[in-house]
N, CA, C and O of each residue as an XYZ file, in Angstrom:
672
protein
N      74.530     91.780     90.207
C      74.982     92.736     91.180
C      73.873     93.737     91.440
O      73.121     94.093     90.532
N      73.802     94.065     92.335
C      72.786     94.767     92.975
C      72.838     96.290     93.168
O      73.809     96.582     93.866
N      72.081     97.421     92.762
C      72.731     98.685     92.732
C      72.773     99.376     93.847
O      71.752     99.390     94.535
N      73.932    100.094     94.280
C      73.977    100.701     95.752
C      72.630    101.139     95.710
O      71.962    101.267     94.684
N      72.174    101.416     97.140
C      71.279    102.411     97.398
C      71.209    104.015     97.031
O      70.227    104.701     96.748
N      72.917    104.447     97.162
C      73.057    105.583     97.321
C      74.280    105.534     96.390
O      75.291    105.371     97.073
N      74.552    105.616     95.068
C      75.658    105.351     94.747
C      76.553    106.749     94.564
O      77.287    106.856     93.581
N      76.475    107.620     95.371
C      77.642    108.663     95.225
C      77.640    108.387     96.689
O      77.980    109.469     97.166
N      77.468    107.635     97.582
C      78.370    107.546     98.821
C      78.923    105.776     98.719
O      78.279    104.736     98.580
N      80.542    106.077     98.879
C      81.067    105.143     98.072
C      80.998    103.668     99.303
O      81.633    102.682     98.929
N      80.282    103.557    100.643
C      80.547    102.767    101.350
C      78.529    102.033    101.571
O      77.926    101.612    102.559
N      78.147    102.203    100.201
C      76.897    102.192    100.394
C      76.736    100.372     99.583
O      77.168    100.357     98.430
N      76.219     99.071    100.065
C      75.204     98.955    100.760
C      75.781     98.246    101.830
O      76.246     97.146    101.532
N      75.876     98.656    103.166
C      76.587     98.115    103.842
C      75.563     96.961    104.803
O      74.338     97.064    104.742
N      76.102     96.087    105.505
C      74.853     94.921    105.545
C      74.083     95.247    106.929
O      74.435     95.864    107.934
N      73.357     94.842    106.710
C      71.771     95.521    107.850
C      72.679     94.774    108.849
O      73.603     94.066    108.451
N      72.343     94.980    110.398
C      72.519     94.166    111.717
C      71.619     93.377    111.608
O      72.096     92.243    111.669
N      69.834     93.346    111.388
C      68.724     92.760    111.389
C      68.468     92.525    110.472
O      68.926     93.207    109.555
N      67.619     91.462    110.203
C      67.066     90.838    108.939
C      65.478     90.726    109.424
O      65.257     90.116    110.471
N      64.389     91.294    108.694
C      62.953     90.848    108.951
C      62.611     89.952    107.686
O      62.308     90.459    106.606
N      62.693     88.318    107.938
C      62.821     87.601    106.807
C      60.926     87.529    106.622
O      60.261     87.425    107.653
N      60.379     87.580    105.564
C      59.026     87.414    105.680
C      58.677     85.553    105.546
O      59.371     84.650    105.079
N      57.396     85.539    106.139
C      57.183     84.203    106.329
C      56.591     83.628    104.887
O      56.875     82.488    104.519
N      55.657     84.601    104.017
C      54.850     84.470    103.395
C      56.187     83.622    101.948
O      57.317     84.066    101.746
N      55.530     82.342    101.167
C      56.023     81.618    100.372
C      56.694     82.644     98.864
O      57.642     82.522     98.089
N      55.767     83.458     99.024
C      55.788     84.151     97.279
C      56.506     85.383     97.753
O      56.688     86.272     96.921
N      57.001     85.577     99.164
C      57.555     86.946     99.043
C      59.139     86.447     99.515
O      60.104     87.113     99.142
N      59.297     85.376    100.257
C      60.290     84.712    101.013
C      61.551     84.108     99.845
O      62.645     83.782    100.306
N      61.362     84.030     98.769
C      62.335     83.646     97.621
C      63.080     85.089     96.754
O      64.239     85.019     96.344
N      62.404     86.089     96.604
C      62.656     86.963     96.300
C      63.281     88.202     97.067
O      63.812     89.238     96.668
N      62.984     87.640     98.438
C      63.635     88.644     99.612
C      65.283     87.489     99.743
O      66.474     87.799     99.697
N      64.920     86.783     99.833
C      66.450     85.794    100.064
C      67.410     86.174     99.116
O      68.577     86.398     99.436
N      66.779     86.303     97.401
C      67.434     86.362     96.808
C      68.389     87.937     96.358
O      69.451     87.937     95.735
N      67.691     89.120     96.851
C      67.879     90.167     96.955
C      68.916     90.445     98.277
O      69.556     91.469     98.040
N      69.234     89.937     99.416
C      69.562     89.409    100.455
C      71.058     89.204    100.031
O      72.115     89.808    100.215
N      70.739     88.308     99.514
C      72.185     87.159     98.880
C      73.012     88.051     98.269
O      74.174     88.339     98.558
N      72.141     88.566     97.186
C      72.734     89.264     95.972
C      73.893     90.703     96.761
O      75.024     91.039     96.409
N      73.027     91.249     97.872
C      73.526     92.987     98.611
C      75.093     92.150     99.270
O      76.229     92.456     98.909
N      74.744     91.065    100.293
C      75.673     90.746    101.058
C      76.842     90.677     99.955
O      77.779     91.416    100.256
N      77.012     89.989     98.779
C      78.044     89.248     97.805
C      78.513     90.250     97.318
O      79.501     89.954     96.645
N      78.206     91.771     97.317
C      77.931     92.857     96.788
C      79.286     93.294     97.485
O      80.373     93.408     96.918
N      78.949     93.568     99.129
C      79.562     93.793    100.137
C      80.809     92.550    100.386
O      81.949     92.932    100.650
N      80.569     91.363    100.303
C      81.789     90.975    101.002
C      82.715     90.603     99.629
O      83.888     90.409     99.948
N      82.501     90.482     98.413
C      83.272     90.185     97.635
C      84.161     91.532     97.314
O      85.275     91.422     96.803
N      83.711     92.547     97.579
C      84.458     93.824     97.535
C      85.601     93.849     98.831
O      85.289     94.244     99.954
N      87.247     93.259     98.400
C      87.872     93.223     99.787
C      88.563     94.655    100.379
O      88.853     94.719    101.574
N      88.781     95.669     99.575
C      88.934     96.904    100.274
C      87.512     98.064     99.716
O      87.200     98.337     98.557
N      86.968     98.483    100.822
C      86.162     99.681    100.709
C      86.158    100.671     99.779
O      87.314    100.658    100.202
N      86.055    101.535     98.931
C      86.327    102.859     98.944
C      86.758    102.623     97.522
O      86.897    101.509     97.016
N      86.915    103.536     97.052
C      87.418    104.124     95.710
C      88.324    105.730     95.298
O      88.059    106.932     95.324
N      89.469    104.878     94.939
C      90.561    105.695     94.584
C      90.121    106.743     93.817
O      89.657    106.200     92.814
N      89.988    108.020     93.699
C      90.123    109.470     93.072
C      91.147    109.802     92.891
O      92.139    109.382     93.488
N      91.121    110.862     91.783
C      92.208    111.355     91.044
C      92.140    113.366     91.850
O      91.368    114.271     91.533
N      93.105    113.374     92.738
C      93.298    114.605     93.705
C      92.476    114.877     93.658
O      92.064    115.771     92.918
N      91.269    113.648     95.125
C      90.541    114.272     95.488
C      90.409    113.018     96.886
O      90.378    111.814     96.628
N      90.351    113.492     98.166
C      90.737    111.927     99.426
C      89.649    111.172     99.433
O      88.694    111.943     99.533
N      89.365    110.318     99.391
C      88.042    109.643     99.759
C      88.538    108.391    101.008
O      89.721    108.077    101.135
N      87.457    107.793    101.836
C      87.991    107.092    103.027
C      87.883    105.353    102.131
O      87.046    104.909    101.345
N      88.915    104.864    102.609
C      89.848    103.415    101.990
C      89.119    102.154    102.632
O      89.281    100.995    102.251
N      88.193    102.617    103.788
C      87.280    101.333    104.404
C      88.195    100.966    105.353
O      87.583    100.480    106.304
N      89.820    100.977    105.608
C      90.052    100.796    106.669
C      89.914    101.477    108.174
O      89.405    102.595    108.242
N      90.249    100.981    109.076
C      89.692    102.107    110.662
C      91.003    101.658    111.230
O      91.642    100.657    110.908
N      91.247    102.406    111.972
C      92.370    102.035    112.866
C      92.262    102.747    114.153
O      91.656    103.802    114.342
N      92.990    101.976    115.110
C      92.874    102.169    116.491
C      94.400    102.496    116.725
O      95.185    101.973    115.933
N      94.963    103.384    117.820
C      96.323    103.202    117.995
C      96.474    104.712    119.083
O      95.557    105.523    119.214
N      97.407    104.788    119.560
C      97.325    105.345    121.085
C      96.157    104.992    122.376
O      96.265    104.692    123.565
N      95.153    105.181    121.547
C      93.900    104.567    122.346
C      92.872    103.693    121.546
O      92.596    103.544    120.356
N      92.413    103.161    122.788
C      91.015    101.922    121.730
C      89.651    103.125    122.359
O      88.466    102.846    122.175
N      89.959    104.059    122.882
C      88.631    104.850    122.700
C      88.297    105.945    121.673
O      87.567    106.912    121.887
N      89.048    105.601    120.324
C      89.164    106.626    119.286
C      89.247    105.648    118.002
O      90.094    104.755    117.980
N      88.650    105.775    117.297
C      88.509    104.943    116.006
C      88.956    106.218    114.835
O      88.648    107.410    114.861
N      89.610    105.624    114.049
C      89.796    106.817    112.876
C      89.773    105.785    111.709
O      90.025    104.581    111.688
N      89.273    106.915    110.471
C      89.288    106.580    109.099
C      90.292    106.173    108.438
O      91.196    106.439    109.230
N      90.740    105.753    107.620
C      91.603    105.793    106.631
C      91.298    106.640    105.634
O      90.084    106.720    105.445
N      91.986    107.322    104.907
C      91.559    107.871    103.671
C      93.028    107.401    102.896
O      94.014    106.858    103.393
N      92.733    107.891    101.281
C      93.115    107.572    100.485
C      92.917    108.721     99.071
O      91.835    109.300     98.973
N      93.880    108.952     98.157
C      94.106    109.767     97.131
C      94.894    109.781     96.401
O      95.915    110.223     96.929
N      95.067    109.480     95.190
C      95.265    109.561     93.963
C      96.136    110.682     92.968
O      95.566    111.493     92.238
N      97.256    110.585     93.063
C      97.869    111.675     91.968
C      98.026    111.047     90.411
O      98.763    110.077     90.234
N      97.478    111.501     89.584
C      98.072    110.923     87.660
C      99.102    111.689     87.497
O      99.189    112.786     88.050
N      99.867    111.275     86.835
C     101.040    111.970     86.309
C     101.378    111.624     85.020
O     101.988    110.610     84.678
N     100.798    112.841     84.056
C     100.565    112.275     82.346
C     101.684    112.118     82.231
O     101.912    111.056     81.653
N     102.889    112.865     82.600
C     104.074    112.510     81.816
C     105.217    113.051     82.521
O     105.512    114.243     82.433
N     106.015    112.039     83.370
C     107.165    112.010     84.057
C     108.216    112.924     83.328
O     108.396    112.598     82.154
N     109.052    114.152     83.834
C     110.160    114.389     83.041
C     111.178    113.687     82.890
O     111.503    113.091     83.917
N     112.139    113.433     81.571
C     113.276    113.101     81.741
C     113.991    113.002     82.468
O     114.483    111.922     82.795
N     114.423    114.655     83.199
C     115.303    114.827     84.160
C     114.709    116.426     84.841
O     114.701    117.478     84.202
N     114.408    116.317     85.759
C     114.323    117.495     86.565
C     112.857    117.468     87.378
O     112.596    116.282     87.575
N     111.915    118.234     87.866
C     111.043    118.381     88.804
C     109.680    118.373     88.468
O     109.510    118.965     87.402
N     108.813    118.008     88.874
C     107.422    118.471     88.762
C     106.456    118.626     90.408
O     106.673    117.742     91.237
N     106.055    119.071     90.552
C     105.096    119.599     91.735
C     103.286    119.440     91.749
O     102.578    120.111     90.999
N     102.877    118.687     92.490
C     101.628    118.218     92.510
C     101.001    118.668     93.499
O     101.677    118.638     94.527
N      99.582    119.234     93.661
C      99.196    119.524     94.797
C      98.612    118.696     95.868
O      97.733    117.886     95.573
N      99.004    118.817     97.039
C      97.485    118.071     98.109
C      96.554    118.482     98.000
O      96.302    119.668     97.790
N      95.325    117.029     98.192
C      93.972    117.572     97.818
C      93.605    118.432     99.095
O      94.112    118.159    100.183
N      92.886    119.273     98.968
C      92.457    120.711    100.216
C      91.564    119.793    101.528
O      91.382    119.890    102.742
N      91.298    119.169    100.749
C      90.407    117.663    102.257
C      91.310    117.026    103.020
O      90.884    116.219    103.846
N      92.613    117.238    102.911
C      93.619    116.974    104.208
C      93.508    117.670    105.082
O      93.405    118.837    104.704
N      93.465    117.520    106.352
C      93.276    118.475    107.568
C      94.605    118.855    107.735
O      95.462    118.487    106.931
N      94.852    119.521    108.651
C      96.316    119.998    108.883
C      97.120    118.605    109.953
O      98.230    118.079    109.876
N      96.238    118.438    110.665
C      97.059    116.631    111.252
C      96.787    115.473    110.867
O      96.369    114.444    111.397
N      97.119    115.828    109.753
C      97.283    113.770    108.779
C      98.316    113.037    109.063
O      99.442    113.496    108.868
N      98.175    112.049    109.460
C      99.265    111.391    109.373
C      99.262    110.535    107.936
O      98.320    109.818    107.597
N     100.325    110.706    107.248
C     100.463    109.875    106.393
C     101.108    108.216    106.697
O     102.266    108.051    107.080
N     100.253    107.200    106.482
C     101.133    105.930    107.063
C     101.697    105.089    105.395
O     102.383    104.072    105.499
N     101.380    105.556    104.149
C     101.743    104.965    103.108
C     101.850    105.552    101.879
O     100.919    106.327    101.655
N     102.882    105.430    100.761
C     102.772    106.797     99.928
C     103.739    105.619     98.887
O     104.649    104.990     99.427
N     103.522    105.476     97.838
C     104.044    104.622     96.764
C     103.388    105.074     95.628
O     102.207    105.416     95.682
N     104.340    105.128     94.123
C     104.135    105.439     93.104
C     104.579    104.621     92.015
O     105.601    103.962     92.208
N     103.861    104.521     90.634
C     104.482    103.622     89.825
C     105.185    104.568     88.806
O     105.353    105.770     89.014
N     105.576    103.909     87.690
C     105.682    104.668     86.199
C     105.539    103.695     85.576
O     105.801    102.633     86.141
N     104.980    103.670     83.909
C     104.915    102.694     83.125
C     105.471    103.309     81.731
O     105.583    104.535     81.701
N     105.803    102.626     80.659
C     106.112    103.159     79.661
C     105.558    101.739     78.239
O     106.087    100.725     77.786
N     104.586    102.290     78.068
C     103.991    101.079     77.330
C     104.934    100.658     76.261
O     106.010    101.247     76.157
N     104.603     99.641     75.419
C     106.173     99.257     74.376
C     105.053     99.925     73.339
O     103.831    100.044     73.426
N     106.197    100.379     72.131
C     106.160    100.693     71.033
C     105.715     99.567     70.336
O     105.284     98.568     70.911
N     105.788     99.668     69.283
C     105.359     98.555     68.124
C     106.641     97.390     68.040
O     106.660     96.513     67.176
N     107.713     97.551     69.108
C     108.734     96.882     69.325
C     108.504     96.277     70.934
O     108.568     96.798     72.048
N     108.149     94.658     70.344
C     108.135     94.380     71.820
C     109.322     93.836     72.774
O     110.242     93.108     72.400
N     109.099     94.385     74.217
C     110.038     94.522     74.841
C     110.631     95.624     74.721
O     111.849     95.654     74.547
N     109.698     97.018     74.809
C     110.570     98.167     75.133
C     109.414     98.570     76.016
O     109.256     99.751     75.706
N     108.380     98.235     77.072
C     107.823     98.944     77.475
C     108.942     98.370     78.741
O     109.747     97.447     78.864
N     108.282     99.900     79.833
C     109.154     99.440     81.344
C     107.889     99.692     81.973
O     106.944    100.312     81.486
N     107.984     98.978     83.465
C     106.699     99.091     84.017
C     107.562     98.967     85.650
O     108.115     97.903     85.928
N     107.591     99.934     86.462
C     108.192     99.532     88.010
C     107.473    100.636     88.879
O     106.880    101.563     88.327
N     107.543    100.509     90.334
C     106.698    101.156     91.323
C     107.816    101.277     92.250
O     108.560    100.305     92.384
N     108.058    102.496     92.999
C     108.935    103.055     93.619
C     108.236    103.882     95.270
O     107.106    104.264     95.575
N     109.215    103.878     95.815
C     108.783    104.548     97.292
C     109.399    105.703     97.476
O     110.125    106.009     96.530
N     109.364    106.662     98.597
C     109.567    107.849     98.338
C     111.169    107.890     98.135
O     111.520    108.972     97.664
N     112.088    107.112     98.336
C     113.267    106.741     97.407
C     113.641    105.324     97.353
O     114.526    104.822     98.046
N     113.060    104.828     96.659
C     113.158    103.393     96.463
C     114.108    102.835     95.169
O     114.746    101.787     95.078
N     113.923    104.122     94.062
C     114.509    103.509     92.765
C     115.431    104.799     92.239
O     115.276    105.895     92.776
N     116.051    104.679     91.548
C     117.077    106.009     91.531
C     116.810    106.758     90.320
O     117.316    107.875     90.213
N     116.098    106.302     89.415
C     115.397    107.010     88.500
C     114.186    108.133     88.982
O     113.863    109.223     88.510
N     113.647    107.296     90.215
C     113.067    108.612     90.432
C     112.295    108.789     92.408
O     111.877    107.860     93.100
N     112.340    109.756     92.652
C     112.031    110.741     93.902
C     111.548    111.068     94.263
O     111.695    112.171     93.736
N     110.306    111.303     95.401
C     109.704    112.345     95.717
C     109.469    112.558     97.201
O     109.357    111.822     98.181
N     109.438    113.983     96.950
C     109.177    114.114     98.706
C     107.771    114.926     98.731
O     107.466    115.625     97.765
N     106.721    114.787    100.133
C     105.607    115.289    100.173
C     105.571    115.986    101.343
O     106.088    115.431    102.313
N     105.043    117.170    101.509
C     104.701    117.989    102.289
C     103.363    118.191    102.757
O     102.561    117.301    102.476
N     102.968    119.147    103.394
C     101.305    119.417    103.767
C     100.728    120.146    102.467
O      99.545    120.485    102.434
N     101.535    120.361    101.471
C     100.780    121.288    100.619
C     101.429    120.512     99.709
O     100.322    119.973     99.731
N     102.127    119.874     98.890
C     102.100    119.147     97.663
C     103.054    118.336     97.804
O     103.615    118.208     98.893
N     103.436    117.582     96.620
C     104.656    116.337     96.149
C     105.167    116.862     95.147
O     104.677    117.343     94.125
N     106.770    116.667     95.713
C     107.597    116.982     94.419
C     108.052    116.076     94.036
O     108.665    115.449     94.900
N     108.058    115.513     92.752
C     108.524    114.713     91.958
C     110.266    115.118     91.445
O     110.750    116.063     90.823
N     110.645    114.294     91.859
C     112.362    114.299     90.678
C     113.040    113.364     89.864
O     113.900    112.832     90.566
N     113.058    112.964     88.848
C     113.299    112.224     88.310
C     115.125    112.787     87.704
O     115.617    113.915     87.662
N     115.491    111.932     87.464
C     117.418    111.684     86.881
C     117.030    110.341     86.256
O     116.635    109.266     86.706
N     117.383    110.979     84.664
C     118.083    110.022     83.903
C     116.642    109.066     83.539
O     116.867    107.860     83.434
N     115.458    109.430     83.377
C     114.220    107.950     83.514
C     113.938    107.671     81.673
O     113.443    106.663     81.168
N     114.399    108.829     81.009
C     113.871    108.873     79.563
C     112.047    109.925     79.334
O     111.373    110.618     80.096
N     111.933    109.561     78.118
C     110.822    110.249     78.068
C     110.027    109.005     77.758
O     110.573    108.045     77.212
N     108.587    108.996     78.134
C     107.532    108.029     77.666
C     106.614    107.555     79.065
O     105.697    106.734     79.029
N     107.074    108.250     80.245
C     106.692    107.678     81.314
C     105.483    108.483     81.650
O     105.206    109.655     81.396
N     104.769    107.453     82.351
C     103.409    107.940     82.667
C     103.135    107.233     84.257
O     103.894    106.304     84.533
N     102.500    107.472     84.900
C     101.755    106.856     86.262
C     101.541    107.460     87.433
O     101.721    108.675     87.354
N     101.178    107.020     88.652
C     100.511    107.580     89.545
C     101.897    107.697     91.111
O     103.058    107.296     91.196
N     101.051    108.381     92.011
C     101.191    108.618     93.145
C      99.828    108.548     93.883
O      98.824    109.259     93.854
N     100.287    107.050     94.777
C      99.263    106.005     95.818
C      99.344    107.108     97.255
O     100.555    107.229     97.438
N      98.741    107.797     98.139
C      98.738    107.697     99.429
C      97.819    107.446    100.268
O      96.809    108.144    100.181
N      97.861    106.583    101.135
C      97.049    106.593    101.758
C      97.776    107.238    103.392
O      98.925    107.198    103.833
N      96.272    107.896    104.043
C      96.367    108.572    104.830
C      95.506    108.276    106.284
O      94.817    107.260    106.378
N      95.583    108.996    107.103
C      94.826    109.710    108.077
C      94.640    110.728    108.859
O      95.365    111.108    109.778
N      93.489    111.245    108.421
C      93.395    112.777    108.105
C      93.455    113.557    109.802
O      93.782    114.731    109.978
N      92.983    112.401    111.135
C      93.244    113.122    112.287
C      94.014    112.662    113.044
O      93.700    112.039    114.059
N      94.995    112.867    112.716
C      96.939    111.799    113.381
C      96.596    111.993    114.780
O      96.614    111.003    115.511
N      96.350    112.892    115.157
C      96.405    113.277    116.835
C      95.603    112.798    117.787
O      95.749    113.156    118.956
């Protein structure tokens, strides 16, 4: 694998339009193979971007929609949640890199509860903003509230959204 060029920009090595292949024998095997290596780099990676923990980064998708003369980003962000309550609320913030017209088009969360030294007690399920009745949440422009009824203690996991940060 081949190292980004730029590896704190997460959409880095993306593949040239042009290729200047050299003619010369001793330079022409080592450019192919460097070549090979960037592209496999790029296309074996099937979504863009990399998930952060409350903080948005863009997901590699683009989307078109009201008009095809406007291209927009996708972004994407990450909530952990060390430890689900039993029963009652917790409150998470939005990361401050949301603009004020995001549209949110996707928002899913898991919980897991690894097993004890007894197997067959871990639980492992993924829920939508009310999908499972153990647990809830609703999101606003400024955070997610979590509610859980009845889930136990031991739970741990995330909150998935993906976004777009200029809806309008």
């Amino acid at each position: 694998m081949t190292t980004p060029i730029n590896p704190t920009n997460q959409f880095t090595p993306f593949l040239e339009s042009t290729y200047n292949i050299p003619e010369e024998a001793d330079r022409l095997r080592p450019y192919l193979n460097d070549k090979l290596s960037q592209i496999s780099d790029v296309v074996n990676d099937k979504v863009i971007g990399a998930w952060t923990q409350s903080a948005s980064s863009q997901n590699g998708r683009k989307y078109f929609y009201d008009t095809t003369s406007r291209l927009r980003n996708g972004m994407q962000f990450l909530a952990r949640i060390e430890s689900y309550p039993a029963a009652g609320s917790i409150t998470l913030p939005v990361p401050k890199e949301m603009s004020s017209q995001f549209v949110v088009f996707q928002v899913w969360g898991s919980a897991s509860k690894p097993p004890t030294s007894m197997p067959g007690t871990g639980d492992f399920f993924s829920f939508f903003g009310s999908g499972n009745p153990k647990i809830t949440f609703t999101m606003t422009d400024q955070d997610i509230v979590i509610t859980t009824v009845g889930l136990g203690t031991g739970y741990s996991g995330y909150i998935c959204v993906d976004f777009i940060p200029d809806g309008i």
